[in-house]
LUMROPA-407875 format. One record per residue (C-alpha): x, y, z. Coordinates in steps of 0.02 Angstrom, whole numbers, padded with zeros to 5 digits, always signed. Last residue first. Layout:
REM residues N
XYZ/...
***
This chain:
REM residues 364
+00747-08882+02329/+00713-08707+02239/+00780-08564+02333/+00646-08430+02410/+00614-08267+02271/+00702-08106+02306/+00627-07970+02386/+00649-07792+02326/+00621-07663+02432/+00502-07530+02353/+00598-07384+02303/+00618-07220+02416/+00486-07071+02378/+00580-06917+02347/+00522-06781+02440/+00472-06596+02332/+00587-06466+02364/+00652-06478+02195/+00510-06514+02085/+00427-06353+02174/+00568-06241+02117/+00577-06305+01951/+00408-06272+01934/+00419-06090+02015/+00572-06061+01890/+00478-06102+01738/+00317-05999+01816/+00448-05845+01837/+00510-05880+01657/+00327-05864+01582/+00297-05716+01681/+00452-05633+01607/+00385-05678+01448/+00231-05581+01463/+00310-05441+01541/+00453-05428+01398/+00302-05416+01267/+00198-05322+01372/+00311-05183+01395/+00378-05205+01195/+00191-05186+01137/+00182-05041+01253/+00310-04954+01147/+00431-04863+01271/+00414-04704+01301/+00379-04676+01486/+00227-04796+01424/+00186-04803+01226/+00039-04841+01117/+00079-04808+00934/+00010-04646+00863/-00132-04617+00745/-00183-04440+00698/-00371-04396+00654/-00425-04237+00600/-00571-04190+00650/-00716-04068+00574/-00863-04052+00698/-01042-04092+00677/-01213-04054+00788/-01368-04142+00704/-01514-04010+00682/-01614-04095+00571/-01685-04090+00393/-01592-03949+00353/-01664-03763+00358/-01638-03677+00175/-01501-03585+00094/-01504-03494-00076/-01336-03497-00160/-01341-03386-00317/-01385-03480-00510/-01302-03557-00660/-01100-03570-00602/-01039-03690-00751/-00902-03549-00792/-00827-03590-00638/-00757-03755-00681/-00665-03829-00521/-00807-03739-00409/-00755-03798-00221/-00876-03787-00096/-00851-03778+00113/-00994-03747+00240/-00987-03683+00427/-01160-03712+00502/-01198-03620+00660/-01343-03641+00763/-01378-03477+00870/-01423-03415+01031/-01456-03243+01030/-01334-03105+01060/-01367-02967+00961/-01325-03081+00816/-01198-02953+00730/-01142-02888+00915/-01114-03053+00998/-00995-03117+00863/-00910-02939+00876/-00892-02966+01057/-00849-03159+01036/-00711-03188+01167/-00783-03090+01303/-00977-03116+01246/-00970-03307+01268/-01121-03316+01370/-01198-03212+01249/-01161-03302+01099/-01244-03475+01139/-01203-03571+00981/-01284-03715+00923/-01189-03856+00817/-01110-03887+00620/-00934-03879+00564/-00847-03922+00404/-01026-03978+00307/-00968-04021+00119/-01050-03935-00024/-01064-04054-00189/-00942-04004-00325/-01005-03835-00417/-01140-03785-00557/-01260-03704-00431/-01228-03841-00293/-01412-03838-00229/-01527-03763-00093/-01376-03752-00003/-01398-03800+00175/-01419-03736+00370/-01440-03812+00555/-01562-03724+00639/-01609-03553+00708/-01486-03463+00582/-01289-03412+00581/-01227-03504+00421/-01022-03497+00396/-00991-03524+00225/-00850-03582+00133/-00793-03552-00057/-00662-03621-00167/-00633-03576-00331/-00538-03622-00478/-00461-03508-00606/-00526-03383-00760/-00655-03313-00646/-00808-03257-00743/-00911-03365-00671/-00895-03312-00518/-01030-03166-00570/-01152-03276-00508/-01115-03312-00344/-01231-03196-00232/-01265-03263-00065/-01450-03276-00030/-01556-03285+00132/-01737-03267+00105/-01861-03123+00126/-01699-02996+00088/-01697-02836+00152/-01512-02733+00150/-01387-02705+00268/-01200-02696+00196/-01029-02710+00304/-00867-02631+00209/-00718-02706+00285/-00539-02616+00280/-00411-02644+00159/-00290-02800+00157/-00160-02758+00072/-00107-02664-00083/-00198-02524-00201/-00036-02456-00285/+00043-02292-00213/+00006-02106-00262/-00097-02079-00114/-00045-02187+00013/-00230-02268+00105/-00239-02348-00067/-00392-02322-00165/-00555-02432-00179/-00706-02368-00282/-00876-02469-00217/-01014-02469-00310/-01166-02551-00224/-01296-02622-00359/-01489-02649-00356/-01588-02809-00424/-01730-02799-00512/-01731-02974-00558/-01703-02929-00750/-01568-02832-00703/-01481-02975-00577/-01502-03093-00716/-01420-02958-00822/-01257-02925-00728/-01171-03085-00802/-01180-03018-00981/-01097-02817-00920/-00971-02907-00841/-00937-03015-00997/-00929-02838-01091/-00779-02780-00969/-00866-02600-00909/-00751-02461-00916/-00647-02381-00777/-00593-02198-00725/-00697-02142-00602/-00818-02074-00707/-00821-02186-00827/-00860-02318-00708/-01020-02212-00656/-01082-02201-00834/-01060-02403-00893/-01169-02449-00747/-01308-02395-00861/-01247-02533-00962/-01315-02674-00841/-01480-02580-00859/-01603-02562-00747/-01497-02478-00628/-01503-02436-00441/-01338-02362-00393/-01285-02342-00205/-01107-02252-00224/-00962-02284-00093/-00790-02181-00087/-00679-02293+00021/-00510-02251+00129/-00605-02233+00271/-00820-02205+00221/-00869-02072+00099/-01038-02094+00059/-01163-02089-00093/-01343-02123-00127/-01448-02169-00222/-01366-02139-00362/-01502-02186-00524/-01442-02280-00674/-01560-02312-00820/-01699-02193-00771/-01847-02241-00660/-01776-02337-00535/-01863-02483-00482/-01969-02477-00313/-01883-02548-00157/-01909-02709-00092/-01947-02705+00106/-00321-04358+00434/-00280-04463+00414/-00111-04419+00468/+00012-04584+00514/+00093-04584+00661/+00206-04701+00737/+00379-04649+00692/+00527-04734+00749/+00571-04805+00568/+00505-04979+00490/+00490-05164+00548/+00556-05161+00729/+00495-05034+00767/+00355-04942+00676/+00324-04916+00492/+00240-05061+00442/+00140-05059+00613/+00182-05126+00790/+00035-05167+00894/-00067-05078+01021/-00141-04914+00923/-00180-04753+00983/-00312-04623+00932/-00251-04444+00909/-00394-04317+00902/-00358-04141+00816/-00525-04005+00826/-00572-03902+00678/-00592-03735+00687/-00780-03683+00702/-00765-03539+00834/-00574-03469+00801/-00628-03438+00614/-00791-03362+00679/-00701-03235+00789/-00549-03201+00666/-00674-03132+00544/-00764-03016+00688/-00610-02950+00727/-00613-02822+00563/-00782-02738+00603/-00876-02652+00470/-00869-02503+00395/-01028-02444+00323/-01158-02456+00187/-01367-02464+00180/-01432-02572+00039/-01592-02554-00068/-01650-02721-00130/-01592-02879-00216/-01408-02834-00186/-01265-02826-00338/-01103-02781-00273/-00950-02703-00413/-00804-02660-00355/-00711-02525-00427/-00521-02521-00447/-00374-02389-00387/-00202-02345-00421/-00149-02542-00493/-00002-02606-00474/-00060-02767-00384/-00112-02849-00222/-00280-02874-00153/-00342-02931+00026/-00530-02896+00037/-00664-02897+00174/-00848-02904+00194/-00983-02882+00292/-01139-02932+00215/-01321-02904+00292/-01504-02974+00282/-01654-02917+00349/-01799-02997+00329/-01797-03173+00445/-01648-03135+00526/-01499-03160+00389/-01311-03147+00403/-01183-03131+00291/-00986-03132+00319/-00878-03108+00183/-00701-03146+00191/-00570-03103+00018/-00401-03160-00010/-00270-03147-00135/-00371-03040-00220/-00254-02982-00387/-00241-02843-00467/-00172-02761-00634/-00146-02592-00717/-00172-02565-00894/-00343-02571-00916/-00416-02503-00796/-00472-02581-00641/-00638-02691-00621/-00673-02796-00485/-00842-02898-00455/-00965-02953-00342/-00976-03056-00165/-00922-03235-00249/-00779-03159-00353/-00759-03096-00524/-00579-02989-00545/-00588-02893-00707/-00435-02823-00785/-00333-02981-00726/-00245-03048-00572/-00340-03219-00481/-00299-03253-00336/-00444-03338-00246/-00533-03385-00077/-00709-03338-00030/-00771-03348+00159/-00952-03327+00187/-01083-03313+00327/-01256-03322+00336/-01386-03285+00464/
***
């Protein structure tokens, strides 16, 4: 099992993200000031809750999913976000230190610390709706294209067009046969601008390996960051950085779910309880345009258990006093006390009365 949690703010016509893409017309604006996907992956089936925070003036906007087979749609559930960040937070450690440093007592201030801290076939026509739902405040159409410009139709329909560069980064997912999930968002006030964080949309489709799409970050006119939270049977990698710096492991260790059902319900509910190993992943892509490819994961070579720490140094200190300063005034006080024993001793001890002195017999 995957999971995912993209980070951006980017406000423009077409918002590209790592879970798919926003368009709104062209003369409103948005922004996604935050978006969480979680993905997770059993072997064949794979699914993708996910969950957006946008701001803007905009009425409404489309977003854009592309899925490598047929996808199911519904609302997900909200807690399970706040589950997995409360699971693999990272963990504060403070180690302390004996002697003064440059900014202790008596050389510096009074602080010590220092932070270191199964496929389906291809449509037939262009564009085919495969379905369509109404779920909350979203109106969801299932589109299998074989086109990128067959998308063109449906955003015409609801009232967007099709940013060429869009239309570019689709085609890999074209030529893959690939499948879309059209999503038009509205605000929950009709009349008022699509604002806040809306609720998640959680899609199940079949996948024979797990893949989190990233392509279509390259349109993003900013830096990204991206973490991912891996739910599988062992530890969990990127096949590769796909154009970004290295990925760094934040978390990594085996999960038992179901004992922990009362403060992971919705944990327990995605994995259906199994045991899991859970590897929590963070990426940063300072040139997104270099994105070439979609994050395949694979098994890692082993299973070692990892935790994020931060590390805060503090000077040792007893009832508040440095220790340094405790040991300091003990050590000399034990010096005086032996001074004073000596003394002490040399005092009591008898003085030994000179030899008599005899004086030589007169000479005759």
């Amino acid at each position: 099992m995957v999971c995912s949690l993209q980070l951006g703010s980017l406000i423009a016509p077409a918002y590209a993200c790592g879970c798919g893409a926003m368009v709104v017309d062209r003369d409103s604006r948005v922004s996604v000031d935050r978006e969480m996907s979680v993905v997770s992956w059993d072997g064949g089936t794979e699914q993708i809750v996910m969950r957006l925070t946008v701001r803007g003036n905009a009425p409404a906007a489309a977003w854009i999913m592309p899925v490598p087979h047929r996808a199911t749609v519904e609302l997900g559930d909200a807690s399970l976000f706040s589950e997995l960040e409360t699971l693999t937070a990272p963990v504060s450690k403070t180690d302390h230190y004996f002697w003064p440093r440059a900014k202790d007592w008596p050389f510096g201030g009074s602080s010590g610390r220092t932070g270191d801290g199964a496929a389906a076939p291809a449509a037939a026509a262009p564009v085919e709706v495969v379905g369509r739902e109404r779920l909350g405040p979203f109106d969801v159409a299932r589109l299998a294209a074989t086109d990128p410009a067959a998308l063109e139709g449906w955003l015409k329909e609801n009232g967007f067009e099709l940013p060429d560069r869009l239309a570019t980064a689709l085609r890999p997912y074209v030529e893959q046969k690939w499948e879309y999930v059209a999503v038009r968002l509205a605000p929950r006030d009709a009349g008022g601008p699509l604002s806040g964080t809306l609720d998640p949309l959680r899609l199940r489709f079949a996948s024979d390996r797990p893949v989190y799409p990233m392509r279509l970050s390259r349109l993003a006119a900013t830096p990204q960051s991206l973490g991912l939270y891996v739910l599988a049977a062992h530890r969990m990698e990127p096949r590769g950085a796909i154009g970004g710096r290295p990925p760094e492991v934040t978390y990594a260790g085996r999960v038992d779910a179901r004992r922990e059902q009362d403060a992971y319900p919705a944990l327990v509910a995605l994995t259906g309880g199994e045991p899991v190993f859970v590897t929590a992943i963070d990426q940063s892509f300072p040139r997104p345009e270099l994105i070439d490819g979609d994050h395949e994961l694979r098994a890692a070579a082993a299973d070692s258990p990892y935790r994020t720490t931060y590390h805060r140094d503090e000077l040792l200190t007893v009832g508040g006093v440095p220790a340094w300063v405790l040991a300091s005034l003990g050590g000399a006080a034990v010096v005086v006390a032996a001074l004073l024993l000596v003394l002490r001793a040399r005092g009591r001890r008898p003085v030994t009365p000179p030899a008599p002195v005899f004086a030589p017999p007169p000479l005759r």
